[in-house]
Each structure stands twice: as C-alpha cells, then as structure tokens.
C-alpha positions as CSV (number, residue, x, y, z in Angstrom):
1,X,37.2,-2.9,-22.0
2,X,37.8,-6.7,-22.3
3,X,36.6,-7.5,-25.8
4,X,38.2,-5.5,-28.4
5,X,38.1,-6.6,-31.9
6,X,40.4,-5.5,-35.3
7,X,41.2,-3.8,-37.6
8,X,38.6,-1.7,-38.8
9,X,38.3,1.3,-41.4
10,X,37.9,4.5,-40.1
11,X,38.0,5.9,-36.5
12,X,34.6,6.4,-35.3
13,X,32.2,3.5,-35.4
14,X,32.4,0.5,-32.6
15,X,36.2,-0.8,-32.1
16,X,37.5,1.8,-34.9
17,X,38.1,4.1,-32.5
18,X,41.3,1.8,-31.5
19,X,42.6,3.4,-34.9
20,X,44.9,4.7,-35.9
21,X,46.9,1.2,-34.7
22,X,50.2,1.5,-33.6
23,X,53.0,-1.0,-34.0
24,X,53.0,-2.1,-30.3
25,X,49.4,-2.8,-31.3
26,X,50.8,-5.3,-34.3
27,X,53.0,-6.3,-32.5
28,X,50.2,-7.6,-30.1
29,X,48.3,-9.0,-32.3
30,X,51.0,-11.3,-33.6
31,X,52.4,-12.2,-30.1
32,X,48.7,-13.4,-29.0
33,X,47.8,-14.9,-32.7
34,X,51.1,-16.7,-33.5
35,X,53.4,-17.6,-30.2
36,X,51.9,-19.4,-26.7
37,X,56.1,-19.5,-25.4
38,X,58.0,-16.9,-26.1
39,X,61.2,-17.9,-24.4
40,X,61.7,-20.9,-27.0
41,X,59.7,-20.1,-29.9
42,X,59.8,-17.7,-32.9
43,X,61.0,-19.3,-36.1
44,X,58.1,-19.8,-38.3
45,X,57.9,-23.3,-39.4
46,X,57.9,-23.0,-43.3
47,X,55.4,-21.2,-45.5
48,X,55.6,-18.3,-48.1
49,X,59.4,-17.5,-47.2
50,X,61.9,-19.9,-47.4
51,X,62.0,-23.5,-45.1
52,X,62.1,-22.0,-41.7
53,X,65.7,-20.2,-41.6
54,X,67.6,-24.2,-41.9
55,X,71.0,-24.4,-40.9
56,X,74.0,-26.0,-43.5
57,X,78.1,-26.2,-43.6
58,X,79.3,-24.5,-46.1
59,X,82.7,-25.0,-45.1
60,X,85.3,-25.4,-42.3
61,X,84.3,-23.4,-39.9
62,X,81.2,-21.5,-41.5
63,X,77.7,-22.2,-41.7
64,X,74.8,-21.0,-43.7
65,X,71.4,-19.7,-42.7
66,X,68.5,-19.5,-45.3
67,X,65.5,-18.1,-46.0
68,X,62.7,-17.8,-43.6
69,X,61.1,-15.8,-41.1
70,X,60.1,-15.3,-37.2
71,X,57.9,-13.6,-34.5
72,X,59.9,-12.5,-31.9
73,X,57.7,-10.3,-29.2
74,X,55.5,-9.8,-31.9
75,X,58.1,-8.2,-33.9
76,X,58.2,-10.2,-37.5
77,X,61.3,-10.7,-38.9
78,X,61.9,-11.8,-42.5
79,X,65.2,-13.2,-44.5
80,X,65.0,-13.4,-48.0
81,X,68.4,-14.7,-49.1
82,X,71.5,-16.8,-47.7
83,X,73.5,-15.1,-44.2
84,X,76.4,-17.0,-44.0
85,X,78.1,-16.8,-40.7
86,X,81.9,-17.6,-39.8
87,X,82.8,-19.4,-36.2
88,X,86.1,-19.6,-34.1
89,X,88.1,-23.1,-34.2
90,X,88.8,-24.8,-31.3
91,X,92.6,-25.0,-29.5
92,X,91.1,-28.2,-28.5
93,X,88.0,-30.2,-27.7
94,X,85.1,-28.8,-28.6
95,X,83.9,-25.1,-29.1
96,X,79.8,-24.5,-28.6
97,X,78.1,-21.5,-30.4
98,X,73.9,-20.9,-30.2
99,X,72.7,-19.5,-33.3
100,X,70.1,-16.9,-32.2
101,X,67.7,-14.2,-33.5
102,X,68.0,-11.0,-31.2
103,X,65.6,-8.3,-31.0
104,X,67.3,-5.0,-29.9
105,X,64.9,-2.4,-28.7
106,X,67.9,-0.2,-28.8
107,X,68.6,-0.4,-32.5
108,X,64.9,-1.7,-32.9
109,X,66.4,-4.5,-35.3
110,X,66.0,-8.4,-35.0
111,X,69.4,-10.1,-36.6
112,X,70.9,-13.4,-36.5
113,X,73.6,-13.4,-34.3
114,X,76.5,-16.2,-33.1
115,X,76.6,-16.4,-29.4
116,X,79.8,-17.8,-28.1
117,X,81.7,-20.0,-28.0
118,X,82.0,-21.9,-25.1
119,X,84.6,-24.6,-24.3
120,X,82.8,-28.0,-24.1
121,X,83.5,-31.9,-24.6
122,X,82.1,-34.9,-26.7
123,X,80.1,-35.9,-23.0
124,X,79.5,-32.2,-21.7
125,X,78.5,-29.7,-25.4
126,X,77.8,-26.3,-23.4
127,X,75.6,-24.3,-24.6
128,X,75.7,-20.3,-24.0
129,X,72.6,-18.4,-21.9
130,X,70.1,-16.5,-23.9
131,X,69.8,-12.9,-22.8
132,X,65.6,-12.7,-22.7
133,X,65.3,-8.9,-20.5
134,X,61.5,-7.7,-21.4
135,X,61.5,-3.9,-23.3
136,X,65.1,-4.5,-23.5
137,X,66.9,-7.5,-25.6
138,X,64.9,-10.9,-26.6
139,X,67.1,-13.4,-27.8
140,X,65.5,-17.1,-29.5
141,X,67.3,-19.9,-30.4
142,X,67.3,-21.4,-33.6
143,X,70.4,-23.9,-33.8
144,X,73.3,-24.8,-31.8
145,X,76.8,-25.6,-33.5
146,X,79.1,-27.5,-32.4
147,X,82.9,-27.2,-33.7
148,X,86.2,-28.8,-33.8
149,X,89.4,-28.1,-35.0
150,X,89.1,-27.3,-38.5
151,X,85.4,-28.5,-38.8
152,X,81.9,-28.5,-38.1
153,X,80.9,-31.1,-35.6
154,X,77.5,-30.7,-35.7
155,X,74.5,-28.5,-36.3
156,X,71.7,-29.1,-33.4
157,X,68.5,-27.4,-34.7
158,X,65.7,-26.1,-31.9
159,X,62.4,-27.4,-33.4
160,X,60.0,-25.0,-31.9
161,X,58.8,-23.7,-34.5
162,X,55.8,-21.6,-35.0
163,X,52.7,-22.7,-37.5
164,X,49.3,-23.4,-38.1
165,X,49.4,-26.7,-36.4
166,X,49.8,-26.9,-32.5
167,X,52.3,-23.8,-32.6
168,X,55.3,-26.4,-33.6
169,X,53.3,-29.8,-32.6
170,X,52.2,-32.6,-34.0
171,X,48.3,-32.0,-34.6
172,X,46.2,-33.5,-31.9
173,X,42.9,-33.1,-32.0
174,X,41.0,-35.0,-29.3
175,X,41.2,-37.2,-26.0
176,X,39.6,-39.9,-23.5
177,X,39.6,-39.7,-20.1
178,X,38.3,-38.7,-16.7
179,X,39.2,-35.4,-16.3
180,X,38.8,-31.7,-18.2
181,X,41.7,-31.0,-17.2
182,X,44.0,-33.8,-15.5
183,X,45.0,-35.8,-18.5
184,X,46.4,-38.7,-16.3
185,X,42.8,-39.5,-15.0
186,X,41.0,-42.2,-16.5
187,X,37.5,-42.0,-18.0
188,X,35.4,-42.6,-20.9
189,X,34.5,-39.3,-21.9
190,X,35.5,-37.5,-25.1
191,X,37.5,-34.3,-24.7
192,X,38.3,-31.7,-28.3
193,X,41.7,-30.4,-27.7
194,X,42.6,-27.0,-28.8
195,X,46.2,-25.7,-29.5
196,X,47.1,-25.2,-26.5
197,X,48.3,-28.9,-26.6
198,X,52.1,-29.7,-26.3
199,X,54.5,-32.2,-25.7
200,X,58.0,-32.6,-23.7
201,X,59.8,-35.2,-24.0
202,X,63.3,-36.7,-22.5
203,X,65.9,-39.2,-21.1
204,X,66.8,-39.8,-18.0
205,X,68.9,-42.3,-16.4
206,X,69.1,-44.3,-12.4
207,X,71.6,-45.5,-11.2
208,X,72.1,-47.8,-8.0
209,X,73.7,-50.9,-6.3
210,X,72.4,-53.9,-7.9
211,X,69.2,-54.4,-7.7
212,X,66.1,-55.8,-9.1
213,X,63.5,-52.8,-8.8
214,X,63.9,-49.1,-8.2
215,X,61.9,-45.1,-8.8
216,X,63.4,-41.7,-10.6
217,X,61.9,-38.9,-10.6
218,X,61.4,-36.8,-13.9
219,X,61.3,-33.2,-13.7
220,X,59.6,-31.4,-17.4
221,X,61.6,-29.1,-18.8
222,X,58.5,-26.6,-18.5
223,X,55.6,-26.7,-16.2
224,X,52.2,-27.7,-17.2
225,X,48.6,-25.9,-16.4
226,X,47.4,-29.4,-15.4
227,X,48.6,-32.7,-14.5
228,X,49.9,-34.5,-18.5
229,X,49.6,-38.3,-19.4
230,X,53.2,-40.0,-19.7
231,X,54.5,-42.6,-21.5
232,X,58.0,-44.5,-20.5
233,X,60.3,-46.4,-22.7
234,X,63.0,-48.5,-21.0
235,X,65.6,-48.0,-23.6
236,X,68.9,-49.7,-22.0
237,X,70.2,-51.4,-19.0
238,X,73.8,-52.5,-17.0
239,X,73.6,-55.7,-15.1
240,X,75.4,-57.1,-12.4
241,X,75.9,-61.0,-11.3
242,X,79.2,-61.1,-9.4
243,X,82.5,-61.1,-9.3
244,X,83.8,-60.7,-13.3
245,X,80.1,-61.1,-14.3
246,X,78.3,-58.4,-16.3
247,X,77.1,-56.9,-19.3
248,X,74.5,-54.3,-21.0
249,X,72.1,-54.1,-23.7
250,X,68.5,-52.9,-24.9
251,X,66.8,-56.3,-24.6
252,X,66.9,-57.8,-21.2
253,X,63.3,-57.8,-20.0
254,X,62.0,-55.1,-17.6
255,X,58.8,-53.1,-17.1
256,X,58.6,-49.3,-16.7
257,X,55.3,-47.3,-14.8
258,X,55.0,-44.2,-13.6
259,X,52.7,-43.7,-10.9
260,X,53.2,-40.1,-9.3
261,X,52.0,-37.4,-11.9
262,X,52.3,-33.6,-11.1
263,X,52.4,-30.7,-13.1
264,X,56.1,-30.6,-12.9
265,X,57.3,-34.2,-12.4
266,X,56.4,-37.5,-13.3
267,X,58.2,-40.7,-10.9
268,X,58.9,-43.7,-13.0
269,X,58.7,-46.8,-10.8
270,X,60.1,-50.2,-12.7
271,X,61.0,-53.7,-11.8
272,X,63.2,-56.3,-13.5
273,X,61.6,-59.9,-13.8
274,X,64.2,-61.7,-15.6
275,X,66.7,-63.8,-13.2
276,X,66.2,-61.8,-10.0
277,X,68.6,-64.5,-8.0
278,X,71.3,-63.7,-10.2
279,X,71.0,-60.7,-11.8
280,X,70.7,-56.8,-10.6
281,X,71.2,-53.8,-12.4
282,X,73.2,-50.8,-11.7
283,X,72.2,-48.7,-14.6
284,X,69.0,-48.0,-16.3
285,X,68.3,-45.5,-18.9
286,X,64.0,-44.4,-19.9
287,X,63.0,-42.7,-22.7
288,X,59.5,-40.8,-21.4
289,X,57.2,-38.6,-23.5
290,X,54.5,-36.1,-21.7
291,X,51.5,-34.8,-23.5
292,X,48.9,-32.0,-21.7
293,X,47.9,-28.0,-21.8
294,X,50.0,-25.7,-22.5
295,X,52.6,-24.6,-20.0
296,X,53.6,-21.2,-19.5
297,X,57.2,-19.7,-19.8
C-alpha cells in the first residue's frame, strides 16, 4: 500500500482497518509531520508549553531549564515546570557540558540529561559526542555550557528548533532562477518553495604568504539534495607590506565570489584591489550563508 491516510473511527471501512493505531504508529506520524533532521532537531520552537525549553544561570555552577517540549523519533516529550541541573567546576580552564534530551528505549523515557564535561580552552570549547544508535538511545542537543571556576561562562543554545515555519527557518516562500532544482543557476522563472527549505551558514578563514588574490573551499555542515545559492561576506583581513609594516581591520577593500557550487562545498575565490604593489594579505576571514532543499542527515 503506498497511500495510507489517518486516523479514522472504527476498523472496517477504507484506511480504518489500520486501527487500532499503535504508538510506533504515533510516533510515525509525528516523525514524518514535525522533524525533516532528526540528528539536530527536536525542541519545539515555542507554542502551548512554555518558550522552547530556554536555558538560564541560576547560580554558580547551576543552570535552569524551563518549560517546553520536543519530538524526538516521534516520541513527544513535554516539561511543564523548572529542571534545574547542577555542573562540575573546572580545576582549570574551561569545562564543556551539552545539554541534551535522551530517549532511552530501555527505560522508554526522554529526560534532559548533562553530558560531560570535557576539558577545553577560551580558543578550543569541546563539545561531548551525541550518542544517536537507532531502536536504541537518541540523544538531541539543546544547549551547550560552558564553565569556569566558580561560574558559568556561557550558555550556547542549538537553534534548531521545530515549528510551523520552515521546521526552525526563517519563512521563505518563493525563488528566481534557472533551475527546479539547482538554486545557483540563473533564470527568470518563478519557483514556490515548500518547507523543505533550509539554511547553513559559517566562517571560514585562508591563510597564505602575502598576496593579493587567493580560493578556500567551504565544506556545509550537511549535504544538500541539490546544488544551494551562496552568499560571502569578507568580514576581516591581516596585511603585510614589509619589514615592521602591518596591520588588520574590517575595512580594507576586497571582493569575495564563489564560483564552484556543489552539493557539499562551495570555493570562494576573492581578490584584493587596494595597493597591490605594496600590500598583501596573510589572513582573511568570510562570513558565507547557503540557502537550498533540504539535506538529509
């Protein structure tokens, strides 16, 4: 059978027979309704229950998780009040902790749990590996903490969130081009977008002997179904002009393109116009943004 609809009353007439439904059969229904990715997404972006489980210090070393709820492999889970949740201090540096909901076929419970912690630095906050093992345990993040001795450093909240726009997107709703699928090719025709839309974005930095012009390549975080359209930001810059001569900053004029566009990469080709006798840079830092179909986990 490939179409199936529900639920229905009774057992007998047309799809009914599915009936009496089951919860794997919720649970299906959920899992294709609510979440396209379910290795990063869950926490349900706002509504009836709470403001999507948000994340506060409450003191030195504790945190606070509120209201809210989730889909986790269909399973829904729902918090109603405050779970407050106590973390390790640091002997030194830093200690990093990834607040997570686990679904434990075993105990067939979803809970907030603290995974950690893990020694890290100010340059290098090291995150712990969700465990994601199908029919077993399903773990989704939905902060990382940071902590120091005697305080909370910081509170990194994951922002995929599901809801009823774009699964944790910003809404879009339409777009020109050249291509149904491609959405680097140019065109004039007028494409509707469904929400299977979604957006990946990043930094990256090159780095080189001086120079006037140079490529990186940028590698998404998550494949695409088809090739996305990119935009890049040059957002700061080292230069070099000798012996004792150099400096940095946002502003010194230079122009960013990408030209290669795959599923999986994007190659940002850019060339500096100011000075090129005197000046080259060593370091350059881009700020890119890629929009297209869904990708799969």
């Amino acid at each position: 059978m490939t179409q199936t609809s529900q639920l229905w009353d009774g057992q007998i007439t047309g799809d009914a027979i599915l009936a009496p439904y089951s919860a794997v059969a919720y649970r299906e229904i959920f899992r294709r309704l609510l979440v396209s990715d379910e290795e990063s997404y869950g926490v349900v972006s706002g509504g009836c229950v709470g403001q999507g489980l948000s994340i506060t210090r409450i003191a030195q070393n504790k945190i606070r998780v509120g209201p809210g709820a989730a889909v986790i492999k269909g399973v829904v889970y729902i918090n109603t009040g405050n779970v407050d949740i106590t973390l390790q201090n640091p002997p030194q540096d830093f200690y990093c902790y990834s607040i997570v909901l686990r679904l434990s076929n075993a105990t067939q419970q979803v809970r907030l749990l603290a995974l950690g912690p893990l020694s890290g630095t100010s340059s290098n906050l090291n995150w712990p590996t969700l465990t994601q093992s199908e029919g077993n345990v399903w773990d989704v993040r939905v902060a990382n903490v940071a902590v120091r001795a005697n305080y909370i450093y910081g509170v990194y909240p994951v922002m995929n969130r599901v809801g009823s726009s774009g699964h944790g997107v910003p809404e879009l709703r339409a777009r020109r081009g050249g291509s149904a699928t491609a959405w680097n090719t140019a065109g004039t025709t007028n494409y509707d977008l469904a929400d299977d839309t979604k957006i990946q974005v990043g930094t990256i930095q090159w780095t080189g002997s001086a120079s006037d012009n140079g490529s990186k390549v940028v590698t998404f975080p998550k494949a695409f179904d088809y090739s996305p359209i990119v935009f890049v930001e040059p957002t700061y810059c080292y230069w070099y002009c000798g012996s004792g001569c150099s400096g940095n900053g946002p502003r010194i004029p230079y122009i960013a393109s990408t030209v290669v566009v795959t599923t999986t990469t994007a190659t940002i080709y850019w060339r500096y116009y100011y000075n090129v006798a005197s000046y080259g840079l060593t370091v350059v830092d881009f700020a890119w943004m890629a929009i297209g179909t869904r990708f799969e986990s």
